[in-house]
CHARMM-style PDB file with segment names, atoms N, HN, CA, C and O in Angstrom:
ATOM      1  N   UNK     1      38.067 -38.542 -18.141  1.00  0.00      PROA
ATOM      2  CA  UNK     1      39.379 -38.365 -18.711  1.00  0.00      PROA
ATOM      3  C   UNK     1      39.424 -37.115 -19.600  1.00  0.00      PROA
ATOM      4  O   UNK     1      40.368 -36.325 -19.612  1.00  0.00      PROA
ATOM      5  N   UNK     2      38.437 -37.024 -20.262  1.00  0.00      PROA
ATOM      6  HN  UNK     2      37.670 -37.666 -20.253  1.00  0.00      PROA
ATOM      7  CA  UNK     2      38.158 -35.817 -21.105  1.00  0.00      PROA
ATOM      8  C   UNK     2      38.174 -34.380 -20.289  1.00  0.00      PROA
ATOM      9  O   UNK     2      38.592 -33.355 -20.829  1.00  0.00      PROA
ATOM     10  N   UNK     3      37.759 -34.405 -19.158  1.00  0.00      PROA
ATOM     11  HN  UNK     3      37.419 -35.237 -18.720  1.00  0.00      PROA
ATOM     12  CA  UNK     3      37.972 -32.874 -18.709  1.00  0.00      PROA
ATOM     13  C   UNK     3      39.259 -32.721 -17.968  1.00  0.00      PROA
ATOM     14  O   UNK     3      39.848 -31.657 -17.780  1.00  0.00      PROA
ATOM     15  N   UNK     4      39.639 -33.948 -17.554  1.00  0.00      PROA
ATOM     16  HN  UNK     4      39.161 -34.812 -17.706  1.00  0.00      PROA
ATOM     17  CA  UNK     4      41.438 -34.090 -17.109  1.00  0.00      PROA
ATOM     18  C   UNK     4      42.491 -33.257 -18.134  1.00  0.00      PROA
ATOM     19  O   UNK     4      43.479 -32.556 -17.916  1.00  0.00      PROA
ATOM     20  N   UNK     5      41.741 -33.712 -19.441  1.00  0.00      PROA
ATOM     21  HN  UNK     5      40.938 -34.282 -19.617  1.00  0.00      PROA
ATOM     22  CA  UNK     5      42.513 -33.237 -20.462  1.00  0.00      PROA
ATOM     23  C   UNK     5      42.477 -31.625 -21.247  1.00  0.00      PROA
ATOM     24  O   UNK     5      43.266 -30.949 -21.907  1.00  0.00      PROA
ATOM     25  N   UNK     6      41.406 -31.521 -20.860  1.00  0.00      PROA
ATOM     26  HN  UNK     6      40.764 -32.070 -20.324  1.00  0.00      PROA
ATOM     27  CA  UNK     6      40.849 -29.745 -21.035  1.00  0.00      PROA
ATOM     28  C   UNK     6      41.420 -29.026 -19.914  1.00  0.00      PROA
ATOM     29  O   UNK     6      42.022 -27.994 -20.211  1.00  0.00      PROA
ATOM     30  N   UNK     7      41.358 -29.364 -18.627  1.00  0.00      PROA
ATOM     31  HN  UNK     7      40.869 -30.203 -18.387  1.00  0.00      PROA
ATOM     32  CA  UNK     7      41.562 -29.125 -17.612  1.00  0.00      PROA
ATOM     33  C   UNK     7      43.334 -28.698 -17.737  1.00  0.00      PROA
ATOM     34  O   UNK     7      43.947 -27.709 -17.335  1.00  0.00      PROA
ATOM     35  N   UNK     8      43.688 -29.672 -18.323  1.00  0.00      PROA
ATOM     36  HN  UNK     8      43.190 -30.476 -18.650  1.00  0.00      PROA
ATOM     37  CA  UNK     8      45.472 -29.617 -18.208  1.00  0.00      PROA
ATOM     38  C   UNK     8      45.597 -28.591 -19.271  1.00  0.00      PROA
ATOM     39  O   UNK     8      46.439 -27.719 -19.057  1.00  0.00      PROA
ATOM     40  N   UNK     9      44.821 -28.516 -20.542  1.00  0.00      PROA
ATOM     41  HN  UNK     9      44.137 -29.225 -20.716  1.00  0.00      PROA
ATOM     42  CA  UNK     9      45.312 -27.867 -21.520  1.00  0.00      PROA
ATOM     43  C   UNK     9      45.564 -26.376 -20.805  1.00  0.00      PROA
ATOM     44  O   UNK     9      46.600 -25.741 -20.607  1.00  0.00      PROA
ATOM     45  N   UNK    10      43.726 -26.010 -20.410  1.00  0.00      PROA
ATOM     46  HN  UNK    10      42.884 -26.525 -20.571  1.00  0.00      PROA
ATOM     47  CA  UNK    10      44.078 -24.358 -20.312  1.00  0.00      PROA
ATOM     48  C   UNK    10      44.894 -24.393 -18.803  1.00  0.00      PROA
ATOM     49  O   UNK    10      45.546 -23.355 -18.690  1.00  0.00      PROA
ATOM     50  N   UNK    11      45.013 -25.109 -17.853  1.00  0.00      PROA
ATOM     51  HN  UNK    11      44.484 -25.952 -17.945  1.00  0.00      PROA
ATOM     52  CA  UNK    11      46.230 -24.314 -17.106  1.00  0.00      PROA
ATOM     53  C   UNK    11      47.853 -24.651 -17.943  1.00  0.00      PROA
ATOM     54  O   UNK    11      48.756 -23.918 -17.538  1.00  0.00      PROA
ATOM     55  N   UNK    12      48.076 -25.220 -18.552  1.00  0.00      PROA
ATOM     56  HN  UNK    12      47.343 -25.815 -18.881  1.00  0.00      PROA
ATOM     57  CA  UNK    12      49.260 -24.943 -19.816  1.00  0.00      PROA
ATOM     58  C   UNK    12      49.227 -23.229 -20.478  1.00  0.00      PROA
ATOM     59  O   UNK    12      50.127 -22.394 -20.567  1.00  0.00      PROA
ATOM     60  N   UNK    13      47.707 -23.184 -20.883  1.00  0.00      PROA
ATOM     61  HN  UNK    13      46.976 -23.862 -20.811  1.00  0.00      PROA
ATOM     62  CA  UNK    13      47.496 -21.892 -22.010  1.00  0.00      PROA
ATOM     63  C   UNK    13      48.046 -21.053 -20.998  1.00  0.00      PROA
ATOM     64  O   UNK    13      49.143 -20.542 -21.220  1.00  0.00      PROA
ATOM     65  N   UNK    14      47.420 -20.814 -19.847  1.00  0.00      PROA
ATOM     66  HN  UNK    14      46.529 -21.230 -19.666  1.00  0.00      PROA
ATOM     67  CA  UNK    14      47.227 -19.966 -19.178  1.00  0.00      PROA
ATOM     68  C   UNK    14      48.951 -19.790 -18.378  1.00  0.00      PROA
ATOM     69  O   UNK    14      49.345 -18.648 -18.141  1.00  0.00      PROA
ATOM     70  N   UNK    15      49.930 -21.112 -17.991  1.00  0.00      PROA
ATOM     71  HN  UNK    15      49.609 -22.040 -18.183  1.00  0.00      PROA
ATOM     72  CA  UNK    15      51.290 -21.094 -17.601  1.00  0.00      PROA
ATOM     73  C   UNK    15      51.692 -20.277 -18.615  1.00  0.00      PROA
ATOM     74  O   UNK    15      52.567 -19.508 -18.217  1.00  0.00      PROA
ATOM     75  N   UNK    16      51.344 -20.096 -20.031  1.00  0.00      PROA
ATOM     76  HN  UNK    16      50.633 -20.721 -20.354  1.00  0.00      PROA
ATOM     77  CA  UNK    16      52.013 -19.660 -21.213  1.00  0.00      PROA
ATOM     78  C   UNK    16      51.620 -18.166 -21.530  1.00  0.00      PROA
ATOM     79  O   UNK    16      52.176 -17.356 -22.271  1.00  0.00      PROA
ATOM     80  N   UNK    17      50.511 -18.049 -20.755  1.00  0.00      PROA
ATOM     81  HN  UNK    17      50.059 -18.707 -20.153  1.00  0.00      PROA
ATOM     82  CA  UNK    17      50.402 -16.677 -21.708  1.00  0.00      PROA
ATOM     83  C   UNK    17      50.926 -15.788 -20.163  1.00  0.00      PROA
ATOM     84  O   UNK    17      50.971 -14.558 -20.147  1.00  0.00      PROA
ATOM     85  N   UNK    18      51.218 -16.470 -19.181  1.00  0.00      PROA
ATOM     86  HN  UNK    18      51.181 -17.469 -19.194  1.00  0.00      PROA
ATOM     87  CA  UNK    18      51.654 -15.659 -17.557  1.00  0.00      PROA
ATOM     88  C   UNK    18      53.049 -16.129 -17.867  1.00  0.00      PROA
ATOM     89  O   UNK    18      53.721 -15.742 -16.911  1.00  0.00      PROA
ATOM     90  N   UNK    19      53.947 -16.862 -18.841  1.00  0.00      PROA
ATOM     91  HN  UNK    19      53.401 -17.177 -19.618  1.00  0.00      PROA
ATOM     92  CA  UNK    19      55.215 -16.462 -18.911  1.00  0.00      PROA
ATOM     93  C   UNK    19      56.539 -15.615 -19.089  1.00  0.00      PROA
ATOM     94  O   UNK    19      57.723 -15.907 -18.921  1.00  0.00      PROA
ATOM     95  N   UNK    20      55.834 -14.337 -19.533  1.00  0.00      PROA
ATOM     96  HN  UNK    20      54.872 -14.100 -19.669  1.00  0.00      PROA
ATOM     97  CA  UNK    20      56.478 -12.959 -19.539  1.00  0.00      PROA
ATOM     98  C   UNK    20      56.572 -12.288 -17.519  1.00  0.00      PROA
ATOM     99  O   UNK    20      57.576 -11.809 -16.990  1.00  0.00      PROA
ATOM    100  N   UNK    21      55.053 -12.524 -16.783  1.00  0.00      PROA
ATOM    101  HN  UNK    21      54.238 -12.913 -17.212  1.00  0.00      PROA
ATOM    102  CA  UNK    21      55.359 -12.613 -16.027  1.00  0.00      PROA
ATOM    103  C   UNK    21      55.841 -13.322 -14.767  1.00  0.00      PROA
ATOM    104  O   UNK    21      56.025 -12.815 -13.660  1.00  0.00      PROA
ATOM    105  N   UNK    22      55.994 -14.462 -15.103  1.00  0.00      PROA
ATOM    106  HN  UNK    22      55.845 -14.874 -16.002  1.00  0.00      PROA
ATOM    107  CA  UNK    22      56.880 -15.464 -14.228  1.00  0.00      PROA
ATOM    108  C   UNK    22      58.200 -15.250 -14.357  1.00  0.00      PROA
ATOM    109  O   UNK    22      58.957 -15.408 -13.399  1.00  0.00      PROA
ATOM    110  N   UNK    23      58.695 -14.801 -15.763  1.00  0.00      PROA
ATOM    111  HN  UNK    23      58.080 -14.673 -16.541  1.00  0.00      PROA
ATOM    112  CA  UNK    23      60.279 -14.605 -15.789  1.00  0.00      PROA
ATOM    113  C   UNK    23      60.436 -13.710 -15.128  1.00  0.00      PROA
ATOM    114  O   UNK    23      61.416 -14.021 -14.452  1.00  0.00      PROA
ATOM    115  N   UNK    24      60.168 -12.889 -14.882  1.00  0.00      PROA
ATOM    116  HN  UNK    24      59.371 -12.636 -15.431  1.00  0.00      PROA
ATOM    117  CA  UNK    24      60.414 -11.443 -13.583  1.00  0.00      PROA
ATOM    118  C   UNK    24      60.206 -11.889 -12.383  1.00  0.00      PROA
ATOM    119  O   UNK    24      60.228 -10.990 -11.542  1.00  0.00      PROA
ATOM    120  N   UNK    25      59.949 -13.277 -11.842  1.00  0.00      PROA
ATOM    121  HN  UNK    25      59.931 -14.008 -12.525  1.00  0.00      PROA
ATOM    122  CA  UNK    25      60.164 -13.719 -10.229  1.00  0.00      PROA
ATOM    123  C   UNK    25      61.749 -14.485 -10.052  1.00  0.00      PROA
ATOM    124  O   UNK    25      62.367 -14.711  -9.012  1.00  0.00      PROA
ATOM    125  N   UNK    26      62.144 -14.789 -11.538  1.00  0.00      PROA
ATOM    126  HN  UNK    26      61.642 -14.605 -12.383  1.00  0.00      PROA
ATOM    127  CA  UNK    26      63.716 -15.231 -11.038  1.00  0.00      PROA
ATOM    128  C   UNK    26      63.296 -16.466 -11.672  1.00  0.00      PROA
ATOM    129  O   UNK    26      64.249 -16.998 -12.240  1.00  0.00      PROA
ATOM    130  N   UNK    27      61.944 -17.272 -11.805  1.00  0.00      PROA
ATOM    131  HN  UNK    27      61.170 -16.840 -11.343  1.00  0.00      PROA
ATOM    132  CA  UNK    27      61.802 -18.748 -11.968  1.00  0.00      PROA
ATOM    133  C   UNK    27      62.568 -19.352 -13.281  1.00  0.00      PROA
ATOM    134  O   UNK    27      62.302 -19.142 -14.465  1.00  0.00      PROA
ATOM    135  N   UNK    28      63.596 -20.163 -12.721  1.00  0.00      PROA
ATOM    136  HN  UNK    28      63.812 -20.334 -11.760  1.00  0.00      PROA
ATOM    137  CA  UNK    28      64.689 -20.843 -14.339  1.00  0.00      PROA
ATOM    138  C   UNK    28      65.678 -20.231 -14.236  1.00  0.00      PROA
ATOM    139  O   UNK    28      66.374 -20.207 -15.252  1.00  0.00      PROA
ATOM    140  N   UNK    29      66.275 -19.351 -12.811  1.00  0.00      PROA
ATOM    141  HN  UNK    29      65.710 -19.370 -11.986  1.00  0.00      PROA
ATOM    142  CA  UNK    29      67.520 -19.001 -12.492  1.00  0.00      PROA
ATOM    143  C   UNK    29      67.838 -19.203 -11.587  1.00  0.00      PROA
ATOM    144  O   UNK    29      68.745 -18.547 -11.073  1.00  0.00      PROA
ATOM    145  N   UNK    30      67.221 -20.229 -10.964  1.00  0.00      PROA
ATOM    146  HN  UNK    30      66.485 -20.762 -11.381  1.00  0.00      PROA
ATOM    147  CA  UNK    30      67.456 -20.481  -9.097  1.00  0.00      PROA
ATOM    148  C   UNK    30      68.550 -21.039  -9.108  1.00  0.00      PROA
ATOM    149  O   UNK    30      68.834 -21.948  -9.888  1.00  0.00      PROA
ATOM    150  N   UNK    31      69.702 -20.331  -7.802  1.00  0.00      PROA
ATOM    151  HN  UNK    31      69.471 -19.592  -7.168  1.00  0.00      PROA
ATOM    152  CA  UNK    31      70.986 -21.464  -7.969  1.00  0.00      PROA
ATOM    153  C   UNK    31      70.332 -22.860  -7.489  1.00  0.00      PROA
ATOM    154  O   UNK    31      69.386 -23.016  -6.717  1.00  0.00      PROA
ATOM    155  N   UNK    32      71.099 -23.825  -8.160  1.00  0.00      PROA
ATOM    156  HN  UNK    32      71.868 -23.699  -8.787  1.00  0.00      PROA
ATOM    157  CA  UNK    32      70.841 -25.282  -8.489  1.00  0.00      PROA
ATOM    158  C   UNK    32      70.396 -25.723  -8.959  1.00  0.00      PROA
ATOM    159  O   UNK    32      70.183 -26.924  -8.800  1.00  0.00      PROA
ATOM    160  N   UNK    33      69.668 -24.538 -10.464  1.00  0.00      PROA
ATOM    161  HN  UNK    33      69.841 -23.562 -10.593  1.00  0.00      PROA
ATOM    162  CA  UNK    33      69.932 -24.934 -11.555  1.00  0.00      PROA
ATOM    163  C   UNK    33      70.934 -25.178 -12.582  1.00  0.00      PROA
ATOM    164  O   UNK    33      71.563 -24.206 -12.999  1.00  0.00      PROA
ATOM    165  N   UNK    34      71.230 -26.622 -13.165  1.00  0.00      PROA
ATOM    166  HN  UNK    34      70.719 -27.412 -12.826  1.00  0.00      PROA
ATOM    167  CA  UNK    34      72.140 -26.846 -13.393  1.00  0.00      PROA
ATOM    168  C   UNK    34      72.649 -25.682 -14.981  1.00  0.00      PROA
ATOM    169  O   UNK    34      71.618 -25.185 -15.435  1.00  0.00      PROA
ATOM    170  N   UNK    35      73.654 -25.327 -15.618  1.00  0.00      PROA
ATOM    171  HN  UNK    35      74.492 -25.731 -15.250  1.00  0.00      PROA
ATOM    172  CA  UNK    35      73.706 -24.405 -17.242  1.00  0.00      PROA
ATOM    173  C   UNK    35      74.774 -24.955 -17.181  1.00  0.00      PROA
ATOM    174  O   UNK    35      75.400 -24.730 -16.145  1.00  0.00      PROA
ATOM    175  N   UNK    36      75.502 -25.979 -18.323  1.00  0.00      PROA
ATOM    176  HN  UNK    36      74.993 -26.162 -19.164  1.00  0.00      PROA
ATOM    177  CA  UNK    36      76.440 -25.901 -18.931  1.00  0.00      PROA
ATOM    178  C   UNK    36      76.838 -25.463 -19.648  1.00  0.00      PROA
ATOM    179  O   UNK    36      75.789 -24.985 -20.082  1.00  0.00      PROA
ATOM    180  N   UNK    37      77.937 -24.937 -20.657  1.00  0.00      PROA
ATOM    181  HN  UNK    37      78.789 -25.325 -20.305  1.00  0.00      PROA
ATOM    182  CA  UNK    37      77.838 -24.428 -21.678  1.00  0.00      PROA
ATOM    183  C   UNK    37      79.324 -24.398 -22.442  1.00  0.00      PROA
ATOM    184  O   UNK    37      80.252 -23.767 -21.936  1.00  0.00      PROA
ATOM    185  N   UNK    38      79.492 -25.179 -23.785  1.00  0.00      PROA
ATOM    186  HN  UNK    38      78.739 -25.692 -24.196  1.00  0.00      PROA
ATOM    187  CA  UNK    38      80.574 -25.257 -24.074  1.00  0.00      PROA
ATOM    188  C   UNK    38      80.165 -24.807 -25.534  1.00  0.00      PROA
ATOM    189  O   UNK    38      79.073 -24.435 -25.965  1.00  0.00      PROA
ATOM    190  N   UNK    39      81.593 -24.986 -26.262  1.00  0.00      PROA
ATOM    191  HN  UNK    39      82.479 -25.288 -25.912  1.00  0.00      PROA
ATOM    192  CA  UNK    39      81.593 -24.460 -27.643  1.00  0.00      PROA
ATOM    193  C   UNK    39      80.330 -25.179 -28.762  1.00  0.00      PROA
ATOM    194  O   UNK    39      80.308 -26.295 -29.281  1.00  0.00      PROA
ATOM    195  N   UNK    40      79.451 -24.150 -28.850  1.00  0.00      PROA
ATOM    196  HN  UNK    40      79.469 -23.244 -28.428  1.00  0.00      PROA
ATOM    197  CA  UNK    40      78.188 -24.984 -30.267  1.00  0.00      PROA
ATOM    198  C   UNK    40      77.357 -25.929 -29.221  1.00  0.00      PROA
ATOM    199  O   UNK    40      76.427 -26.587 -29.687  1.00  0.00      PROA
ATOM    200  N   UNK    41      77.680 -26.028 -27.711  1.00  0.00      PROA
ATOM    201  HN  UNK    41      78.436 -25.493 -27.333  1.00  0.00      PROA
ATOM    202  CA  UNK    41      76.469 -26.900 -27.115  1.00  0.00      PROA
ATOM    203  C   UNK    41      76.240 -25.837 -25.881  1.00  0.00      PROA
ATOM    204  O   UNK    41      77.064 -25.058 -25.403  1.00  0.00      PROA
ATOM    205  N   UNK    42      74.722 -26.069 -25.475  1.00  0.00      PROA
ATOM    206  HN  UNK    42      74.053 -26.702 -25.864  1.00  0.00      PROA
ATOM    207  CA  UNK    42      74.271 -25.461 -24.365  1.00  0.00      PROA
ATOM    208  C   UNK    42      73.235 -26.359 -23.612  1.00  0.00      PROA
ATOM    209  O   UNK    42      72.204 -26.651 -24.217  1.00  0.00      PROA
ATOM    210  N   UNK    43      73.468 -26.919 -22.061  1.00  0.00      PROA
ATOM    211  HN  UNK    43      74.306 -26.681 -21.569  1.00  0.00      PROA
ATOM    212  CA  UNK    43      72.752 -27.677 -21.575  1.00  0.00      PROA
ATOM    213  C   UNK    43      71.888 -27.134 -20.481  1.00  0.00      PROA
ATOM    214  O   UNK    43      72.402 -26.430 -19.612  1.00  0.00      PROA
ATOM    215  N   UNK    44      70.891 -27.351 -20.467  1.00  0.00      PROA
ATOM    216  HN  UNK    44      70.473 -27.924 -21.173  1.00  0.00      PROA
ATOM    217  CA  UNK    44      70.211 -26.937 -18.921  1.00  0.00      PROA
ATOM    218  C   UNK    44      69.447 -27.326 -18.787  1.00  0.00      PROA
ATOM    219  O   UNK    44      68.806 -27.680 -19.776  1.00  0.00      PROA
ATOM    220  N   UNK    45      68.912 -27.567 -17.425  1.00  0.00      PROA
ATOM    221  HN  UNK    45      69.433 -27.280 -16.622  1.00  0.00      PROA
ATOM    222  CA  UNK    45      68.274 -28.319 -16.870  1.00  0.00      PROA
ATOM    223  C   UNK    45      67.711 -27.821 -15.226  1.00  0.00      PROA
ATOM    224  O   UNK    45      68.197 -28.364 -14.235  1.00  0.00      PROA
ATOM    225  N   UNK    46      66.689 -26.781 -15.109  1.00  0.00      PROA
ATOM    226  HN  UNK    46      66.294 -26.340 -15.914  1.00  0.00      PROA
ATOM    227  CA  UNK    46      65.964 -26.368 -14.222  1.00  0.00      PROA
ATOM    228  C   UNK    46      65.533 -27.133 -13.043  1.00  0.00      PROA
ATOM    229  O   UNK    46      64.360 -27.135 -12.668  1.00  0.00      PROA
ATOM    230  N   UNK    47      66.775 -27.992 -12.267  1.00  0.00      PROA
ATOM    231  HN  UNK    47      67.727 -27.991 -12.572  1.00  0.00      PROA
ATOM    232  CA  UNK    47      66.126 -28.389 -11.311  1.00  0.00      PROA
ATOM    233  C   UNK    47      65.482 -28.186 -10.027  1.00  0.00      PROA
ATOM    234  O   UNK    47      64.743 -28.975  -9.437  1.00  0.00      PROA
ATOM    235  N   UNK    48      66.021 -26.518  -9.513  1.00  0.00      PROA
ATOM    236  HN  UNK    48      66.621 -25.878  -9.992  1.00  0.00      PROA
ATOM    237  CA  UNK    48      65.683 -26.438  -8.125  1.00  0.00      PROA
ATOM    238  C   UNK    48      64.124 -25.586  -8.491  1.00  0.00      PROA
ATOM    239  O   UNK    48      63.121 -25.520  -7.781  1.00  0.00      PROA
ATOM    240  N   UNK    49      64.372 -24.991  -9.864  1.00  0.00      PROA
ATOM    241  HN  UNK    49      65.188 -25.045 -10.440  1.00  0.00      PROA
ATOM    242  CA  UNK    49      62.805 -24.482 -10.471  1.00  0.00      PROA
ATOM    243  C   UNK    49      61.847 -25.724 -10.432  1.00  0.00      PROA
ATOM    244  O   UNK    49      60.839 -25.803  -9.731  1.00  0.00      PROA
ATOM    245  N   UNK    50      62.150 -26.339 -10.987  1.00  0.00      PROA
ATOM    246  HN  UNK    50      62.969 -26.274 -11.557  1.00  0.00      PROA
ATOM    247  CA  UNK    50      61.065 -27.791 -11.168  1.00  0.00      PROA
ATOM    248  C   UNK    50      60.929 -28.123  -9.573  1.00  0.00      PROA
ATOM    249  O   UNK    50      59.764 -28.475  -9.385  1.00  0.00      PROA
ATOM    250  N   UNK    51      61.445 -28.140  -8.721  1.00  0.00      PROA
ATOM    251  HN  UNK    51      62.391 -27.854  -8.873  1.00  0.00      PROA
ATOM    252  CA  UNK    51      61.857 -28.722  -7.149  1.00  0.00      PROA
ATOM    253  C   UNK    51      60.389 -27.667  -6.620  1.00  0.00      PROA
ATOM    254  O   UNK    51      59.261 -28.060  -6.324  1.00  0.00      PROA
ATOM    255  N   UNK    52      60.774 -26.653  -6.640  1.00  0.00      PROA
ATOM    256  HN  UNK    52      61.691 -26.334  -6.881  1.00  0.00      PROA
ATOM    257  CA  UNK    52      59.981 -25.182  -6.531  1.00  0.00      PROA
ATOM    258  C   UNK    52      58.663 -25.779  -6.958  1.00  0.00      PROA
ATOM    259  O   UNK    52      58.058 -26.644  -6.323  1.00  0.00      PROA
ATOM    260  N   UNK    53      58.257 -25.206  -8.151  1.00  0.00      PROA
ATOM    261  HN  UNK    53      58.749 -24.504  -8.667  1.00  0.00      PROA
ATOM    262  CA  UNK    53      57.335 -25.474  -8.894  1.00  0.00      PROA
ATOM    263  C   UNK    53      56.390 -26.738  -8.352  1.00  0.00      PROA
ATOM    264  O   UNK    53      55.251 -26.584  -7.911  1.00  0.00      PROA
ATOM    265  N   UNK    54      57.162 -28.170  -8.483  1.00  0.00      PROA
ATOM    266  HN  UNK    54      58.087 -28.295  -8.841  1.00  0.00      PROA
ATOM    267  CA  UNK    54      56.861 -28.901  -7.902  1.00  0.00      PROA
ATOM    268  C   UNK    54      56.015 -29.395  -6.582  1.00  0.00      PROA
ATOM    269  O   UNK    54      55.304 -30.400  -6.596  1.00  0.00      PROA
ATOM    270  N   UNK    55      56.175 -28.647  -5.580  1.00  0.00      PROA
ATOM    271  HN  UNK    55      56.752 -27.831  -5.569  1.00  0.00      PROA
ATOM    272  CA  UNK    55      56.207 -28.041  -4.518  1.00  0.00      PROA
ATOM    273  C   UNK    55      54.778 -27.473  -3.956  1.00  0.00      PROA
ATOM    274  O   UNK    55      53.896 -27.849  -3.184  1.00  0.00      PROA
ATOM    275  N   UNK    56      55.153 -25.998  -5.055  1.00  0.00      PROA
ATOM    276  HN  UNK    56      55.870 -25.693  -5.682  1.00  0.00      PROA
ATOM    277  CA  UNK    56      53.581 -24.940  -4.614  1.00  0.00      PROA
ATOM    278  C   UNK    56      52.629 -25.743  -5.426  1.00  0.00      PROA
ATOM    279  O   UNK    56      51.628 -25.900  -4.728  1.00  0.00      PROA
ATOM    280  N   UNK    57      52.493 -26.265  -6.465  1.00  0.00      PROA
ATOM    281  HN  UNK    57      53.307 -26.137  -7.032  1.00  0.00      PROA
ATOM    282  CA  UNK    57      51.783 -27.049  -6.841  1.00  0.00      PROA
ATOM    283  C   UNK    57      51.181 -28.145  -6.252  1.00  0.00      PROA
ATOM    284  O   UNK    57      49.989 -28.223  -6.548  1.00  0.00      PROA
ATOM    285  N   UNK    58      51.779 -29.434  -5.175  1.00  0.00      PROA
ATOM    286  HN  UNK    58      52.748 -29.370  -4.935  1.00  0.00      PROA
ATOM    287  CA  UNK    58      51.340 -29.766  -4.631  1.00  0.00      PROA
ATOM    288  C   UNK    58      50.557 -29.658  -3.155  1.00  0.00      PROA
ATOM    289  O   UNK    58      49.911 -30.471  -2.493  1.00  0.00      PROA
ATOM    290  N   UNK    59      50.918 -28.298  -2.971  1.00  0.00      PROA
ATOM    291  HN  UNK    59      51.442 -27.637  -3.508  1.00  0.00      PROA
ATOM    292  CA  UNK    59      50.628 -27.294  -1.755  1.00  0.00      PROA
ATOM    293  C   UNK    59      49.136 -27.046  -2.222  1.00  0.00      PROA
ATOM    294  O   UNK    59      48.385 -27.899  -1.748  1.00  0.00      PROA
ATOM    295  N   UNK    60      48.566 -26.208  -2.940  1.00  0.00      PROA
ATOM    296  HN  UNK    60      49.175 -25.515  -3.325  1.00  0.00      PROA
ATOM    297  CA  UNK    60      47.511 -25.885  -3.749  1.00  0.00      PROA
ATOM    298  C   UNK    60      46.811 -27.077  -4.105  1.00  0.00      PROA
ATOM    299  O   UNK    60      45.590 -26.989  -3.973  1.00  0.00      PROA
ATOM    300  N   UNK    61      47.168 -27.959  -4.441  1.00  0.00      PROA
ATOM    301  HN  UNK    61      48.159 -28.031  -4.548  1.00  0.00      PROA
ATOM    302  CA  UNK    61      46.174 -29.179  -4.735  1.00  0.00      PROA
ATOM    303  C   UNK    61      45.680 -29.868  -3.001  1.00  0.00      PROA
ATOM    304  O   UNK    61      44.543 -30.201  -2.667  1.00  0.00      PROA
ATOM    305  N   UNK    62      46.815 -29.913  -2.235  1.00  0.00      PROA
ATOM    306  HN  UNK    62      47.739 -29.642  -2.507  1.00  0.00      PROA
ATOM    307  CA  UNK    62      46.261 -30.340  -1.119  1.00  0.00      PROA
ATOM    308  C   UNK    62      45.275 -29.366  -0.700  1.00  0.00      PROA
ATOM    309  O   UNK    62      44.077 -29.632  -0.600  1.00  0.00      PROA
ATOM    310  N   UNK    63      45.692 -28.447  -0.500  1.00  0.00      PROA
ATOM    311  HN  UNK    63      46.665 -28.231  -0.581  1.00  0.00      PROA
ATOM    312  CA  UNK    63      44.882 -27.215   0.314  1.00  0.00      PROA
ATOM    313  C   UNK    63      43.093 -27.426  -0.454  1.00  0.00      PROA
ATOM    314  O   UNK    63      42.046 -27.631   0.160  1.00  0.00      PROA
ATOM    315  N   UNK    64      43.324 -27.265  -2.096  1.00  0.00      PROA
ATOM    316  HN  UNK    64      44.174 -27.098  -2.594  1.00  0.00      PROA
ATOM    317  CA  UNK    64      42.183 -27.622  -2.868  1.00  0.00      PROA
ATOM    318  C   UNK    64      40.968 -28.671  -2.000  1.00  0.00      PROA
ATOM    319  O   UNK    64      39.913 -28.516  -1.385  1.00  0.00      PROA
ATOM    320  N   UNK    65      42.099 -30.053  -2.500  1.00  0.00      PROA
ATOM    321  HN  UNK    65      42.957 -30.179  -2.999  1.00  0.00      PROA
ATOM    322  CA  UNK    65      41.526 -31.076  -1.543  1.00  0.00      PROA
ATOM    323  C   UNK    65      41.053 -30.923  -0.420  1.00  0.00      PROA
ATOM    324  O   UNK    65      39.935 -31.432  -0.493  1.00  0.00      PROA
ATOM    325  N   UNK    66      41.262 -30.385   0.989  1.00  0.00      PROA
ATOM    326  HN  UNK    66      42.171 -29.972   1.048  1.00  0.00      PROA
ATOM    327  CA  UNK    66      40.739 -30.355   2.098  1.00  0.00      PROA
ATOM    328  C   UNK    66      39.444 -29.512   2.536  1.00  0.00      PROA
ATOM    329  O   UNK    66      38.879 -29.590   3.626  1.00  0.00      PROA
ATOM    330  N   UNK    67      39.000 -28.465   1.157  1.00  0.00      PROA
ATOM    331  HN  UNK    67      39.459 -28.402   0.271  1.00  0.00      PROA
ATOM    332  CA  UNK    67      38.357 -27.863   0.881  1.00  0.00      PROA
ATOM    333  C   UNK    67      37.101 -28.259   0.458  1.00  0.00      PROA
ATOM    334  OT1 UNK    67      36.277 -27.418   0.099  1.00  0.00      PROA
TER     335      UNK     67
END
């Protein structure tokens, strides 16, 4: 459980410190992501990013796996 948890941290560090360049692929502007936006409130909610994301991630873990 302990290296599950190291394991998750640095690919977090590492999502975080590659977030200057992920925003330059478009990721968190895909249409069908939902942006509301009214007076003093702002809502959003990244779903076709998360859909995405979601996705190549489990692509890469399989591929991992068969390996």
């Amino acid at each position: 459980m302990a290296r599950i948890l190291i394991a998750l941290g640095v690919l977090l560090l590492l999502a975080g410190l590659a977030w200057p360049w992920l925003a330059r692929l478009g990721l968190g502007r895909l249409p069908g992501d939902l942006l509301i936006q009214r007076d003093g409130f702002t809502f959003y909610f990244p779903l076709t990013t998360s859909l995405v994301v979601s996705a190549v991630v489990s692509l890469l873990l399989w591929l991992i796996h068969r390996l």
